[in-house]
C-alpha positions as CSV (number, residue, x, y, z in Angstrom):
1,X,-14.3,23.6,-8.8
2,X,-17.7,22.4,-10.5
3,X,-20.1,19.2,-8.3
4,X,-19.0,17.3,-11.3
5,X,-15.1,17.4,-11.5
6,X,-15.4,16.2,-8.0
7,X,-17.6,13.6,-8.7
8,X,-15.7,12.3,-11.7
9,X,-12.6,12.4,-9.6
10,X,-14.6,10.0,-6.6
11,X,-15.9,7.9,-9.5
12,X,-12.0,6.2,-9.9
13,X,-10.8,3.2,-8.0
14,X,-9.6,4.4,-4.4
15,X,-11.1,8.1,-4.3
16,X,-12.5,9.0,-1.2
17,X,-14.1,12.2,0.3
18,X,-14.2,11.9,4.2
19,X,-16.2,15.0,6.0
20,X,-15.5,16.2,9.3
21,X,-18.7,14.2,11.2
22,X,-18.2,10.8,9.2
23,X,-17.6,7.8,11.1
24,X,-14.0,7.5,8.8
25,X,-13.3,10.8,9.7
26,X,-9.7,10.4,11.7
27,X,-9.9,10.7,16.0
28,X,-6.7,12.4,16.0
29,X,-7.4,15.0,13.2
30,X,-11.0,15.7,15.1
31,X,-8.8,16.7,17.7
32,X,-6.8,19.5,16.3
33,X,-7.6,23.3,16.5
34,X,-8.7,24.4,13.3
35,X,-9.3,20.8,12.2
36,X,-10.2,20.1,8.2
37,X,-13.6,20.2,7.2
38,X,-12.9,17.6,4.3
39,X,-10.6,15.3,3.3
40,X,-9.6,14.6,0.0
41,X,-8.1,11.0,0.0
42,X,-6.3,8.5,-2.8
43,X,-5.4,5.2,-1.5
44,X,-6.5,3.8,1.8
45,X,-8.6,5.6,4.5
46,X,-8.2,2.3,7.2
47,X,-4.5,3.6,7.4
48,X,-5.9,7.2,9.1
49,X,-6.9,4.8,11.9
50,X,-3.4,3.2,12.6
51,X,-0.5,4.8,15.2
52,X,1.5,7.1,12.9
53,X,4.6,8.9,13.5
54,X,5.3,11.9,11.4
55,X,9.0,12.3,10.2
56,X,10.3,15.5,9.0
57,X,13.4,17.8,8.3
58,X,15.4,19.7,5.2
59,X,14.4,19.6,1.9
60,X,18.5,19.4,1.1
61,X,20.0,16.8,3.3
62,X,23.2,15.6,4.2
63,X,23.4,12.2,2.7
64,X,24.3,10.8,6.6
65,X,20.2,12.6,7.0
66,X,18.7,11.0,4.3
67,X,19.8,7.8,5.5
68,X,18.8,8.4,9.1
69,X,15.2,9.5,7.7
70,X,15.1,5.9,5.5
71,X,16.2,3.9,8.5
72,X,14.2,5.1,10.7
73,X,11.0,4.6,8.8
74,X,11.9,1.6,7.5
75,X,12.3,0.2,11.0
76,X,9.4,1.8,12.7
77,X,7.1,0.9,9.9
78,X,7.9,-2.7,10.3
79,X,7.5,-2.3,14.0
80,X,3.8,-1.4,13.1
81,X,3.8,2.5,12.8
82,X,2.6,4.1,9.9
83,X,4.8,6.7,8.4
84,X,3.9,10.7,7.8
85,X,5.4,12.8,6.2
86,X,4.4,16.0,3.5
87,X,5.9,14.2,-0.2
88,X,8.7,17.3,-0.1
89,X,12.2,16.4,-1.7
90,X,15.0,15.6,0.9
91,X,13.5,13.8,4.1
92,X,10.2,13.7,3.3
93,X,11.1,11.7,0.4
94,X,13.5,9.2,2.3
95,X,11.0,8.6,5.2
96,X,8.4,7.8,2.6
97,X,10.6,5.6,0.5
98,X,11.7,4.0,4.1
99,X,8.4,3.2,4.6
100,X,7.4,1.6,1.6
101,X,10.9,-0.3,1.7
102,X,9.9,-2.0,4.8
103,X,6.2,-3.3,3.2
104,X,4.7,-0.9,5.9
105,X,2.2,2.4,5.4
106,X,2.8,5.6,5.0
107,X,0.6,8.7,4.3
108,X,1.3,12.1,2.8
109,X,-0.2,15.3,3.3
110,X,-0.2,17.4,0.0
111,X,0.0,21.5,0.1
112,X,-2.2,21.3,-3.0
113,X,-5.2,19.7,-4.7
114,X,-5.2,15.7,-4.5
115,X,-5.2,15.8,-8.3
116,X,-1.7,17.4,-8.2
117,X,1.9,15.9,-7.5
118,X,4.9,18.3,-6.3
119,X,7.1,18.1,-6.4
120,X,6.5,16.4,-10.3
121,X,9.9,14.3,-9.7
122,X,7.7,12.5,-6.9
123,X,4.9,11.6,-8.8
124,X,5.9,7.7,-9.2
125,X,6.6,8.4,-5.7
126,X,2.6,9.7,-4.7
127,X,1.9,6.6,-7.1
128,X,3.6,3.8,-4.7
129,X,2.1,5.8,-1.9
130,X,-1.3,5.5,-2.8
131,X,-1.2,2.3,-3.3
132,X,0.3,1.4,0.2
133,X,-1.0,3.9,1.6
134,X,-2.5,7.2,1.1
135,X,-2.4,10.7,-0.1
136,X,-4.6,13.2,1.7
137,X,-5.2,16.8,1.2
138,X,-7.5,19.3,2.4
139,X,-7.7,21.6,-0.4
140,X,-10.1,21.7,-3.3
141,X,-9.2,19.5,-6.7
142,X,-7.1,21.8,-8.7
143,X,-5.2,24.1,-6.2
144,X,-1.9,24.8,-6.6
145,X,1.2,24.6,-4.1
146,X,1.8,27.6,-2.8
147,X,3.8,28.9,0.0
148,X,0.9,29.9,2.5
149,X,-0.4,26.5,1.9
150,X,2.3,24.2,3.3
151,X,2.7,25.5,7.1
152,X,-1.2,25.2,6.8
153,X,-0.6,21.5,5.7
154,X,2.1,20.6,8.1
155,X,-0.5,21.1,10.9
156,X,-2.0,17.7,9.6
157,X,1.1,16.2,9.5
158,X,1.5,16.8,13.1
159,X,-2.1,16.6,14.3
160,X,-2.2,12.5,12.8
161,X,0.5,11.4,14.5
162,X,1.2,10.6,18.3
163,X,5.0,12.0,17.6
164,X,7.1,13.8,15.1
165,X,10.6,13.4,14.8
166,X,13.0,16.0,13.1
167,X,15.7,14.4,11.5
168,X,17.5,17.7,9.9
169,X,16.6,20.7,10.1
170,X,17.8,24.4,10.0
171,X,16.9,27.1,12.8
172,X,14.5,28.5,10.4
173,X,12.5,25.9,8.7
174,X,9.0,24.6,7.8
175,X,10.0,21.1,10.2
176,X,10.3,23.5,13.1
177,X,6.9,24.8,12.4
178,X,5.7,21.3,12.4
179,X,7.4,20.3,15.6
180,X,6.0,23.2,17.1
181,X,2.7,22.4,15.9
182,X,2.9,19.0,17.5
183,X,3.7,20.8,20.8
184,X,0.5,22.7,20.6
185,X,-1.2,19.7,19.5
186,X,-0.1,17.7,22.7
187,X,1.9,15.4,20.5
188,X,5.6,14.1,21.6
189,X,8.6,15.8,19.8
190,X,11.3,13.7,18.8
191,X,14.2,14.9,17.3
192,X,18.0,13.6,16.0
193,X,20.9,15.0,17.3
194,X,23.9,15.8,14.5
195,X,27.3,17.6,14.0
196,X,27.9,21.1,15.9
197,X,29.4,22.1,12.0
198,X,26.3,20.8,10.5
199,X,24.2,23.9,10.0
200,X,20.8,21.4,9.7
201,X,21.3,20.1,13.2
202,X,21.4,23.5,14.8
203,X,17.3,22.9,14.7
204,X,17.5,19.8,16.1
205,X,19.7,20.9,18.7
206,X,16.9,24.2,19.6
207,X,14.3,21.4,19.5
208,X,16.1,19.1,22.3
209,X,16.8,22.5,24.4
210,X,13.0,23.0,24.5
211,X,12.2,19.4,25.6
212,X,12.2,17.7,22.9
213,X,13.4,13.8,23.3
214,X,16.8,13.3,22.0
215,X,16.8,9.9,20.1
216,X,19.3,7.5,18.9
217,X,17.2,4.6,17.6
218,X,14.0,3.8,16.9
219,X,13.7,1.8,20.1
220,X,13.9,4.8,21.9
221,X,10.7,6.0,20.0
222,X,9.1,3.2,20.0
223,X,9.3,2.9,23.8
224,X,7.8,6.8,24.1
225,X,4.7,5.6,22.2
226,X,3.5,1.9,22.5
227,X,1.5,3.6,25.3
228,X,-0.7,5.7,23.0
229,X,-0.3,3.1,20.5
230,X,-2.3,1.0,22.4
231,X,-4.8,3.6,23.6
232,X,-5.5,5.0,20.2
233,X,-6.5,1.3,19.2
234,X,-8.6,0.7,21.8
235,X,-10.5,3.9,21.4
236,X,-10.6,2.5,17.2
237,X,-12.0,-0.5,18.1
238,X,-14.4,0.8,20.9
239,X,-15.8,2.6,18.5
240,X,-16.1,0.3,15.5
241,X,-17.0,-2.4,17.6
242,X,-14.5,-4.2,15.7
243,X,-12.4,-6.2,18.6
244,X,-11.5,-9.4,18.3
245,X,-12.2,-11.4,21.5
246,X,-9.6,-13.2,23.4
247,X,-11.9,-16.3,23.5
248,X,-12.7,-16.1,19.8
249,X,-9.8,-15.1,18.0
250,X,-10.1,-15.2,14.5
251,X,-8.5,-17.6,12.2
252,X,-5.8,-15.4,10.7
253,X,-5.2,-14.4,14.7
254,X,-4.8,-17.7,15.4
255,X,-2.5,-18.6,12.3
256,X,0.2,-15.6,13.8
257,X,0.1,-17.0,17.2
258,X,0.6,-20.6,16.1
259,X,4.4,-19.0,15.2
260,X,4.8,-17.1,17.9
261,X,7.0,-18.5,21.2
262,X,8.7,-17.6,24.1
263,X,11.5,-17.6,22.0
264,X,11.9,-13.6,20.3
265,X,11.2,-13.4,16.7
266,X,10.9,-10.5,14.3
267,X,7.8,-9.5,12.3
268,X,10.2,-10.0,8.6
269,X,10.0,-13.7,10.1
270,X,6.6,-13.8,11.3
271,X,5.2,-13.0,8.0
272,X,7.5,-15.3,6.3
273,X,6.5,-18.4,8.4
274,X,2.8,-17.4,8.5
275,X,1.8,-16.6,4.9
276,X,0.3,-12.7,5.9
277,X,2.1,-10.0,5.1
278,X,3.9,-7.7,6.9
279,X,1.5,-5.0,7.5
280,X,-0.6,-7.7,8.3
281,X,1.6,-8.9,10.8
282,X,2.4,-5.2,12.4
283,X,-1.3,-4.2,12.8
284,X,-2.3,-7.8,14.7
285,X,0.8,-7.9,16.8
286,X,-0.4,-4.3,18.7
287,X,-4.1,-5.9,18.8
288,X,-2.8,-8.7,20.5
289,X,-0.2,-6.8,22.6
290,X,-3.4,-4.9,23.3
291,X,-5.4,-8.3,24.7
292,X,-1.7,-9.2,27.0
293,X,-1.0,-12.3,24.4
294,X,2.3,-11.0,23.5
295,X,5.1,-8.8,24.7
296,X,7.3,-6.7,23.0
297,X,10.7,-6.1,23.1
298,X,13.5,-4.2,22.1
299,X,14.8,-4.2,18.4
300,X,10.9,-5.4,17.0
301,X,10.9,-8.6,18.3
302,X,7.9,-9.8,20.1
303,X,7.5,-13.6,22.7
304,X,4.2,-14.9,24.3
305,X,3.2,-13.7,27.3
306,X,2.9,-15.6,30.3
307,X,-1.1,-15.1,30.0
308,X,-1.0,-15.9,26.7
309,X,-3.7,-18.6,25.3
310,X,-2.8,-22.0,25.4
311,X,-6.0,-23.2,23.4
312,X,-4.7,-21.1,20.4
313,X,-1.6,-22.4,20.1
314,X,-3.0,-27.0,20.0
């Protein structure tokens, strides 16, 4: 690939090449054995930053799968989690779409050059994506998919996320690879429990005899990670000496607590009564879970603390 493809491809609107040293350069993915020494990326690089969960499984779902995947994402997206998954037909796609359903983010690792889309029935898809989100690959501008590539991808997939959850999978499949890639990583493994007749939950059902957690909702995820959440965005804002203060919230902080009680409400409602949007609303609710304003509960509601400030709310 010539100096000046690349630099005609950085030269659009929301082109980004992040190297392995920069200060955008993801914690999570500096973590990794192996990690990338470049990152091609189209769409946001703030969302590399955020808590992600990576959700992945069969390329051919069951239709009861495909709906799981959507759910899932769509609920744990609004709950603040950015979505990751590898832009593959089947669950991929559905966890995506989930995603994006739910106003949230959600990033996909490509098996190719940035400047390609495959599957090409996902390129509107990779579109929507980019602009609420982000694509990402590794590879040089104009490499093709090809088999070798994608277990090499799914490594990302699993090393940017605190979990990964399996929805469907078969005993041999790439989503097996990836959960085991998120063991070695030190990640959590989630994974969906199905039919004993459905072939594609005979790997879920490996994955839970090895330790993985069985899961029913997103709750139950949710609960596994707000931990790590709120690590990982302490050790983001430590380093980009970017924390609000409790003392000296500012005003858009101060505009989300002014709707917030003791009285549970959901983020849909939050941003509704408050004017931000819903990723808005999902990446300030973990700061301020973070600071002990807020407490959240089951189902992706969220009341005042009992330290919460007073001042913020006259």
């Amino acid at each position: 690939m010539s100096d000046d493809r690349e630099q005609q491809w950085l030269s659009a609107a929301g082109h980004h090449l992040i190297a392995r040293g920069d200060a955008g350069y993801p914690q999570l993915l500096d973590e990794i054995p192996n990690p990338p020494h470049l990152l091609y990326v189209d769409g946001e690089t703030d969302v590399l930053h955020l808590p992600a969960l990576a959700i992945v499984g069969s390329r051919n779902p069951t239709r009861g799968g495909e709906r799981n995947a959507f759910d899932f994402a769509h609920h744990l997206a609004s709950s603040g989690f950015t979505i990751v998954s590898g832009l593959a037909q089947g669950i991929d796609t559905a966890a995506h779409r989930g995603a994006l359903a739910a106003g949230g983010k959600t990033v996909a690792f490509l098996g190719h050059g940035i400047d390609r889309v495959y599957p090409a029935s996902n390129k509107a898809l990779a579109a929507e994506i980019a602009a609420q989100g982000a694509l990402v690959s590794e590879f040089p501008l104009g490499t093709h998919p090809g088999r070798e590539l994608f277990p090499q991808r799914n490594r990302l997939i699993s090393g940017l996320s605190l979990g990964t959850l399996v929805v469907e999978a078969a005993r041999r499949s790439g989503s097996l690879i990836t959960a085991r890639l998120a063991g070695e990583q030190g990640r959590e493994i989630f994974a969906l429990p199905g039919s004993i007749h459905n072939a594609l939950s005979r790997g879920c059902h490996e994955l839970i005899r090895q330790g993985a957690k069985l899961v029913e909702t997103s709750d139950d995820i949710i609960a596994e990670l707000a931990p790590l959440s709120m690590q990982l965005l302490q050790n983001t804002m430590e380093s980009t000496d970017n924390e609000p203060e409790a003392e000296d919230l500012d005003s858009e902080y101060v505009q989300l607590l002014q709707h917030i009680s003791y009285d549970p409400v959901g983020v849909d409602e939050l941003a509704a009564n408050s004017g931000l949007t819903i990723d808005q609303v999902s990446s300030m609710l973990l700061i301020l879970e973070l600071h002990g304003e807020i407490e959240s509960l089951s189902g992706g509601r969220y009341t005042l603390a009992n330290q919460a400030l007073r001042g913020t709310r006259n």
